[in-house]
N, C-alpha and C positions, 0 to 999 in steps of 0.2 A: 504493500500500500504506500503511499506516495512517493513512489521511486523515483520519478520524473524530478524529485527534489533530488536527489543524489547523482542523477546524471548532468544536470544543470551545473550542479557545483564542477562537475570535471570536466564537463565543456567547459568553462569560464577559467579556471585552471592550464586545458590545454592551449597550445601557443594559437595564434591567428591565422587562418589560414588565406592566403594571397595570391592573384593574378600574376599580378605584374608588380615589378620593385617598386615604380611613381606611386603607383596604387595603394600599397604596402606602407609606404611611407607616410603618405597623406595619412591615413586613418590610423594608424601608429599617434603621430604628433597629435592629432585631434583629438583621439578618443582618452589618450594617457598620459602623453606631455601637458600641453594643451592646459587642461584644469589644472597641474602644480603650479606652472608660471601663471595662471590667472589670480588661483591664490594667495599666493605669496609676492605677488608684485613685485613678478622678474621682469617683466616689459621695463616697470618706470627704472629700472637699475642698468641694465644688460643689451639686449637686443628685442624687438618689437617683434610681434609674433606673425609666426611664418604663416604663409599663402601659398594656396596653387599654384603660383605660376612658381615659387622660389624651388618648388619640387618637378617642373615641366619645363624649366629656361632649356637653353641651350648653355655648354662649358664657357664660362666666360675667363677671360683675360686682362688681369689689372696690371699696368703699367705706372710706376712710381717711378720719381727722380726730379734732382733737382732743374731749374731751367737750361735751357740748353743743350741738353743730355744726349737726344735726338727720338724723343719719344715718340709726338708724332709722325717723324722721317721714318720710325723703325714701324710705326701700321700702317705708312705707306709703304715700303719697301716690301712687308709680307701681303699686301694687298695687291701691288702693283698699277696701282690709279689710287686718285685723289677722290676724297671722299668729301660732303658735303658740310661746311665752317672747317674746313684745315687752313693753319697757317703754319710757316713755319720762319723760322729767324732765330739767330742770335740770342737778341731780346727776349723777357718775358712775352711770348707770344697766348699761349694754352691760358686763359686765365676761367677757363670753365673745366666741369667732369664731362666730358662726351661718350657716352653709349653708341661706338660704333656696331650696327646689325644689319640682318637680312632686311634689304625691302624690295617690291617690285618695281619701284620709282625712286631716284634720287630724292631726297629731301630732309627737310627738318624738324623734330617734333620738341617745341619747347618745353620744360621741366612741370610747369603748373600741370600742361595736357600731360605732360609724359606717366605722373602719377597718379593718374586718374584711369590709367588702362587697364585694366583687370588681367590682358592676356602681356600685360609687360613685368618683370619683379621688380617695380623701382615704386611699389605703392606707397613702402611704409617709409621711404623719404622724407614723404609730406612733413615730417616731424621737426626736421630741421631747420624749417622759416623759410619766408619769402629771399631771403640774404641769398640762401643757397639756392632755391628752384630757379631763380634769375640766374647761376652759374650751372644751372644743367638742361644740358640737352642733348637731345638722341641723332645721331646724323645717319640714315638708312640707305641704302645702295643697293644693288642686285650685284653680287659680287661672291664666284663660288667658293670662294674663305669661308666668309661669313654664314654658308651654308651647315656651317659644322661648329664656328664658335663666334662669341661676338669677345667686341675688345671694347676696354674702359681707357680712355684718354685721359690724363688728370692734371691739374695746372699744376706748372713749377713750382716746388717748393724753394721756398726763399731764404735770405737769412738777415736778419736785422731784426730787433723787438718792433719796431715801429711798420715796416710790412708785414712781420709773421700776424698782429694783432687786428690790422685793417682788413681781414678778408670779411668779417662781418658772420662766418659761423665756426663752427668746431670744424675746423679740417679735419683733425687727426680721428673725431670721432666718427668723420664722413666715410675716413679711412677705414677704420675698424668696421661697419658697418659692412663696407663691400668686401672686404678682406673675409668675413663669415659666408659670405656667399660664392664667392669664384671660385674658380677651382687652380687657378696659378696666377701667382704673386711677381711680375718683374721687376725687382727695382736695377734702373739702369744707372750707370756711372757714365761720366766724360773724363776717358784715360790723362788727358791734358788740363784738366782743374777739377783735382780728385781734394776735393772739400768736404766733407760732411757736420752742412748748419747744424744750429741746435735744432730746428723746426726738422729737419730731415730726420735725425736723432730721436725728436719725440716720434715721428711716423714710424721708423721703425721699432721703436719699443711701445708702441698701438699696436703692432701688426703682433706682436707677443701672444702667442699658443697658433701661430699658422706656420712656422717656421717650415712644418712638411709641405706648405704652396710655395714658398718663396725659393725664385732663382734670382740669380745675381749677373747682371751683363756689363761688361765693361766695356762702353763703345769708343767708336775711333781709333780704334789702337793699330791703326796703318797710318796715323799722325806723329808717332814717335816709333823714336829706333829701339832694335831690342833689349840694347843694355838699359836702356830707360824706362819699358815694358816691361821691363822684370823687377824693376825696383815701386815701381806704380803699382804693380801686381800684389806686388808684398806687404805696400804700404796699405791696398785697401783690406784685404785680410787682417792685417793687425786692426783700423777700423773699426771694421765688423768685429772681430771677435769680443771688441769693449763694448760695443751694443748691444749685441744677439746675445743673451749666454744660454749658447746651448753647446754640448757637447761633441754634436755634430756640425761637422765645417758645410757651410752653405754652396750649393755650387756656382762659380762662378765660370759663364762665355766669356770668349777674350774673341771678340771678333770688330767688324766697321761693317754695319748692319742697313748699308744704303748701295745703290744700283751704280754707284759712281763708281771709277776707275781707283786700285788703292794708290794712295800717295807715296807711301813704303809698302813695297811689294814682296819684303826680306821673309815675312812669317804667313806666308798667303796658305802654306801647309797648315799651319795650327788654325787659322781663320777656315780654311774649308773644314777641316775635324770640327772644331766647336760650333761652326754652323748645324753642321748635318746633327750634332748630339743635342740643339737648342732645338731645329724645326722637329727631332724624333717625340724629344720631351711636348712639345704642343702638339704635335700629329696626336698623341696617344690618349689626351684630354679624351675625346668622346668616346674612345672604349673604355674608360674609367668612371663616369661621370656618375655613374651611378652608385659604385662603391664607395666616391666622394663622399656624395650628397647624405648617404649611409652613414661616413664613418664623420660627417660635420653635425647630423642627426644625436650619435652618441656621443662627443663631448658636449652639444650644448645639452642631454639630458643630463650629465654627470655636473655639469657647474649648475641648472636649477636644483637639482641634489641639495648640492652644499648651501645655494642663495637659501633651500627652506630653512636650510639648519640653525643657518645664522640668523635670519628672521623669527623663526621660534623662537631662538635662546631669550632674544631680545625682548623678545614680548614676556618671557617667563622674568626677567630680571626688572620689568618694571613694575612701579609702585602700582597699588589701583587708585589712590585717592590723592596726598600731599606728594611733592619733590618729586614730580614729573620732568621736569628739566632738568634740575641739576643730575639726577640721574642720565637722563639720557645724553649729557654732556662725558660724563663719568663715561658709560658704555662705547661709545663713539672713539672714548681716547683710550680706552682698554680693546680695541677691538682685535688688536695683536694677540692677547689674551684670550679670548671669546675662540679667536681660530684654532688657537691650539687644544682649549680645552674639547672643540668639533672634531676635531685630529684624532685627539685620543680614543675619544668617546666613539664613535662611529667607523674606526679603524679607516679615513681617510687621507689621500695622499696630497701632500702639501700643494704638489702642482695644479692641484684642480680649485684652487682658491681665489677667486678673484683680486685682484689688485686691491693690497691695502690700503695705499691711500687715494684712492679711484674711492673706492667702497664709505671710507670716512667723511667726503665730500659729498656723496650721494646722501647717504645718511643726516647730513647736518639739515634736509630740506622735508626729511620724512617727520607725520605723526604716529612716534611710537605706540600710540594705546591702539591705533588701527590697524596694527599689524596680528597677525592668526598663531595662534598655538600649534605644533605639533600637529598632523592629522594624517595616522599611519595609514590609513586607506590608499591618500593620494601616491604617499613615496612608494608603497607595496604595487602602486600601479606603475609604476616607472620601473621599479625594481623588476617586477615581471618582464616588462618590454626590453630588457635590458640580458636580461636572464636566458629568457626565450623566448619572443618573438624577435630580436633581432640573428639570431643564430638561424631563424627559419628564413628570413631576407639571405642572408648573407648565400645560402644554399641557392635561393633564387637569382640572386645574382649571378652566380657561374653559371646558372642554367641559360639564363640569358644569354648572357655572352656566347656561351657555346651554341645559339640557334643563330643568332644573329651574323647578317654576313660584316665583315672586319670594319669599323667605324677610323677613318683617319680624316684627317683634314687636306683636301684638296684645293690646289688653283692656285692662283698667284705664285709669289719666290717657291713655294711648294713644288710645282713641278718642275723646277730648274733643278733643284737640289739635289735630285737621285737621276738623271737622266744623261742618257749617252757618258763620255769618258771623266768629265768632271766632277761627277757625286762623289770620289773617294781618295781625292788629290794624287792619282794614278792612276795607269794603266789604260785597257784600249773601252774603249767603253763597248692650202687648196684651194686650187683656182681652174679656169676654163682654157681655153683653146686658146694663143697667142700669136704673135711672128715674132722673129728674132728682135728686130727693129724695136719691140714695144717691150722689151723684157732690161729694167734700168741697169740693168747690173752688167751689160753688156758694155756699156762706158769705160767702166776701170778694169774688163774682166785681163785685157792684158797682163796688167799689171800685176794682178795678181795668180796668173798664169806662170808669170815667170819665178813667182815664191813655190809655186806648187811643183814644178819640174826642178825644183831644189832639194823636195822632201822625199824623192826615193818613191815615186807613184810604182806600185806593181800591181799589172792590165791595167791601166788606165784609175786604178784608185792609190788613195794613202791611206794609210793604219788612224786609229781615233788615234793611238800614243802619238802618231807625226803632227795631227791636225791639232792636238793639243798646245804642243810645246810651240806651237805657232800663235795659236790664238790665247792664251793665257801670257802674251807682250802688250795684249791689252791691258793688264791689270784692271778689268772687270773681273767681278765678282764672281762666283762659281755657280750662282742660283742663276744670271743674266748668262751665262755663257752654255749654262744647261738650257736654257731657255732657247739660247742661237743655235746650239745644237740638234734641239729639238725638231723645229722649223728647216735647216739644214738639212738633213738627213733625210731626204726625201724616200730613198731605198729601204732606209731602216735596216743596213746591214752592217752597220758600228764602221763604218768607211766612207769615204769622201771621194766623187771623182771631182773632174777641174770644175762642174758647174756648180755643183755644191759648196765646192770650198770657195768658192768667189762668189758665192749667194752669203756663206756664214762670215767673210770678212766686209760683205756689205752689210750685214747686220750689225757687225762691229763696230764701224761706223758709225752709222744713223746711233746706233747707243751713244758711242760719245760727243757724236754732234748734240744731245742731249734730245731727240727723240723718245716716242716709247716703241716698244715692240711689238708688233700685231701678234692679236693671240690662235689668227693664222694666214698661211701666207696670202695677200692680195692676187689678183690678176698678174701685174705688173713685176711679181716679182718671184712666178714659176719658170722654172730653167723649159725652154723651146723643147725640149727631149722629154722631161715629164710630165708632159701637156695629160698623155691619155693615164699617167699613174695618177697624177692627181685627181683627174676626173673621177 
C-alpha cells in the first residue's frame, strides 16, 4: 500500500535524465542552482543569473590589452576583411567593447538594443548603466569565422589615475563578467612597449579563477631582433608570474599577427610554429564548448556553495534587537575569520572563496537582518547536481562528440594556415573561358619565367620545397602565402608549373601593393591552359 510513495523518493534520488548537454544544463541551473543564488543573494554579490542564450551562444573570444597592442588588426587579420566600426591606429583608437558575430548583412547593433535581445547573451549587461551600453556595440558581418565563434573587441586599457577613472563604469568588473562566459581569454602584449599599467594589472587579477581560458600573445615580434626577443620574452614572464599566481606558466604566442610582410624575417620558423599552435588552440573552441560551458557551470555552483555559507554565518552572528551595526561592522572586519572558521567546518578549499576584500566592500552596502539562515534542502540540491547529475552530462558529452561530425573553425587566416607547403615551416607541401590577351599576369609572366627556369623545373613543374624558398623573400606571413598557394595550385598536385608560379608571385604582389586577396580566382586571373579545369 502506498508504494508509489517509495518509488517517488528514488526517482527524485536518481540522477536526471537528459537529451542533449544545452538541454541538460539549462534545467540543471534552473531547477537547482537557480533557487540557492536567489536565496542567498549571489546575483547582488557575484554574477547575474544565467539565460538561454549564455547556454546556446556560440564559443566566444575575448581579447584584452593595453592600447596599441594590435587587437583589432589581430580580428582583422583572423577574419580577413574589415568589419563594421573598426578603426585602427597608434592612438587610443577601440574606446568601446565590440561583439564581433554572424550576421547576414553588415551592420551595427547599438548596446541599449543589443541587451534587449533574448536570442543574444549580452542581456544581463543592462546592469552596468547607461556609461557603458553607450560603449557597446555588436558589429555583425557574414563572414565564415564567425560561423563557429564570435570575438569581443575591448578598448585599450590605459595607464594614469586620471584616465583609468574617466571611463565612467567598472571596466574590470565588465571584465570579469565576460571572462565567466567565453570560452578563451587573449591578452595581447606589444613586444616593443612591454609595460604593464596598474589598470592592466587590476584586469588581470579580475580575470582571477579563468587562468584555464587565458593565452598570452606577444605581438610584433618581427619589430625586434632576436637577442632582444628573448630578453622581452623573459621580461614578460617575470611580469606575469607577479600577477597570475598560479603554478602553472600561462602560455605565451611569440608571433606579428597581421597580413603584412615581416620587418625581421630572422624567427619566421618560430612565428609559423606558434601561429599554427594559436589558430589549433581557437580551431578547437567549438568541439569543447560544451565541456566548457559544463565545467564554468561547476565552479560557479561551488562558489554559490560557499557565498550560502558565508551569508548564513552572518545572519547566525547577528543581534535580533540592539547593536545591529556595530556588529555588522565587527563581522565585515573579521570576515578573514568567518572564512576560515567555513574552511574548517564544511571541509572546504581555500580556492573556492571569493575575494576578500571584493566581499568586505560588497558587504558594507548589505542589510544584514535580511539575509537567510542555513537551508539544507537548497545546498542538498546542488550537492546532488554536483554529485550526480553532472557525472551523467559529463557521459553525454562524449556521446556527443563522438556522433557529431568534427566542429573547427573555418575561413579566413584559417585556411592559409594548414595549406599546400607553408602550414609546417617545411617541406613540399574559378573562372570561365579566356584568351591569353585578357589573363593580367601575362604582363610580368616573363619575368618571372626566368626565376622559374632557375628552380630546377622537372617536366615542366617545380617541387612546393623550390616554390617555397622563393616565395617566403616575401616575408608574408605563412596564413597569406597559404592562402596564394591555395589559389595557385590550380592542379592540386603540391607543384607549380610556369603559369602557376607567375599567377602565385602575382598574388604576391597585389599582397604587398597592399591589396586583399580574392577568396577565388576572378576571370582575369585563370592561366589560358586551365580554362576547362577551372570550369
Amino acid at each position: 500500500m502506498f508504494t508509489w510513495l517509495g518509488l517517488d523518493e528514488r526517482q527524485r534520488k536518481d540522477p536526471e535524465v537528459f537529451q542533449t548537454v544545452s538541454e541538460g544544463l539549462k534545467r540543471l541551473y534552473r531547477t537547482k542552482l537557480l533557487p540557492l543564488e536567489e536565496h542567498y543573494k549571489f546575483h547582488e554579490f557575484h554574477s547575474p543569473a544565467l539565460e538561454n542564450a549564455d547556454f546556446d551562444n556560440k564559443p566566444m573570444v575575448l581579447l584584452v590589452g593595453q592600447y596599441s597592442t594590435g587587437k583589432t588588426t589581430f580580428i582583422r587579420y583572423l577574419l580577413e576583411q574589415d568589419f563594421p566600426g573598426m578603426r585602427i591606429g597608434p592612438e587610443p583608437t577601440t574606446d568601446s567593447f565590440t561583439a564581433v558575430m554572424k550576421g547576414d548583412v553588415e551592420g551595427i547593433i547599438p548596446g541599449n538594443a543589443l541587451v534587449v535581445d533574448p536570442k543574444k547573451p549580452f542581456r544581463k549587461l543592462n546592469a552596468f548603466g547607461n556609461a557603458f551600453l553607450n560603449r557597446l556595440i555588436c558589429a555583425q558581418l557574414p563572414n565564415p569565422v564567425l560561423e563557429s565563434i564570435s570575438i569581443i573587441d575591448t578598448p585599450g586599457i590605459l595607464s594614469g589615475e586620471k584616465q583609468r577613472t574617466s571611463r565612467g563604469y567598472d571596466f574590470a568588473a565588465v571584465l570579469e563578467w565576460f571572462a565567466e562566459r567565453v570560452d578563451r581569454i587573449i591578452l595581447l602584449f606589444d613586444a616593443h612597449k612591454l609595460d604593464i599599467s596598474d589598470e592592466f594589472s587590476e584586469v588581470i587579477k579580475a580575470l582571477k579563477n579563468h587562468e584555464d581560458k587565458m593565452r598570452v600573445v606577444l605581438n610584433k615580434a618581427d619589430q625586434i631582433e632576436t637577442q632582444q626577443l628573448m630578453r622581452v620574452y623573459g621580461a614578460l614572464m617575470w611580469s606575469l608570474g607577479k600577477i597570475v599566481n598560479t603554478p602553472e606558466v600561462l602560455r605565451v604566442y611569440i608571433g606579428s599577427f597581421w597580413s603584412h610582410p615581416l620587418l625581421i624575417p630572422d624567427n619566421r620558423k618560430l612565428f609559423e610554429a606558434e601561429a599554427q599552435d594559436l589558430f589549433r588552440d581557437i580551431q578547437s573552441l567549438p568541439r569543447n564548448a560544451a565541456l566548457r560551458k559544463l565545467n564554468d557551470l561547476i565552479k560557479r555552483a561551488r562558489l554559490a556553495k560557499v557565498h550560502a555559507y558565508i551569508i548564513s554565518s552572518l545572519k547566525k552572528e547577528m543581534p535580533s534587537v540592539f547593536g545591529k551595526d556595530n556588529k555588522k561592522k565587527e563581522l565585515v572586519k573579521n570576515l578573514r575569520v568567518i572564512y576560515g572558521r567555513i574552511e574548517r567546518e564544511y571541509q572546504i578549499s581555500p580556492g573556492d572563496f571569493p575575494n576578500l576584500k571584493k566581499m568586505q566592500e560588497l558587504l558594507q552596502a548589505q542589510d544584514f537582518s535580511k539575509f537567510q539562515p542555513i537551508k539544507s534542502k537548497l545546498l542538498d540540491a546542488v550537492e546532488d547536481m554536483l554529485s550526480k547529475d553532472i557525472a551523467k552530462l559529463m557521459v553525454l558529452v562524449r556521446k556527443e562528440e563522438s556522433h557529431k561530425p568534427i566542429q573547427t573553425v573555418k575561413g579566413g587566416a584559417f585556411e592559409g594556415t594548414l595549406q599546400g607547403p607553408f602550414g609546417h615551416g617545411y617541406g613540399e607541401g574559378a573562372g570561365e573561358g579566356i584568351d591569353d590577351i585578357n589573363w593580367v599576369v601575362s604582363r610580368d609572366k616573363p619575368i618571372y619565367d626566368e626565376i622559374f627556369y632557375t628552380l630546377s623545373p622537372i617536366n615542366g613543374k617545380i617541387t612546393g620545397a623550390n616554390a617555397k624558398k622563393e616565395l617566403v623573400k616575401s616575408k608574408l606571413p605563412n596564413t597569406v602565402l597559404g592562402k596564394i598557394w591555395k589559389l595557385s595550385d590550380i592542379d592540386r598536385d603540391g607543384m607549380l608549373d610556369d603559369e602557376e608560379f607567375a599567377l602565385a608571385n602575382h598574388l604576391v604582389k597585389v599582397k604587398l601593393e597592399g591589396h586583399e586577396l580574392p577568396s577565388e580566382l576572378p576571370v582575369h586571373l585563370v592561366p589560358p591552359s586551365k580554362r576547362k579545369l577551372a570550369e
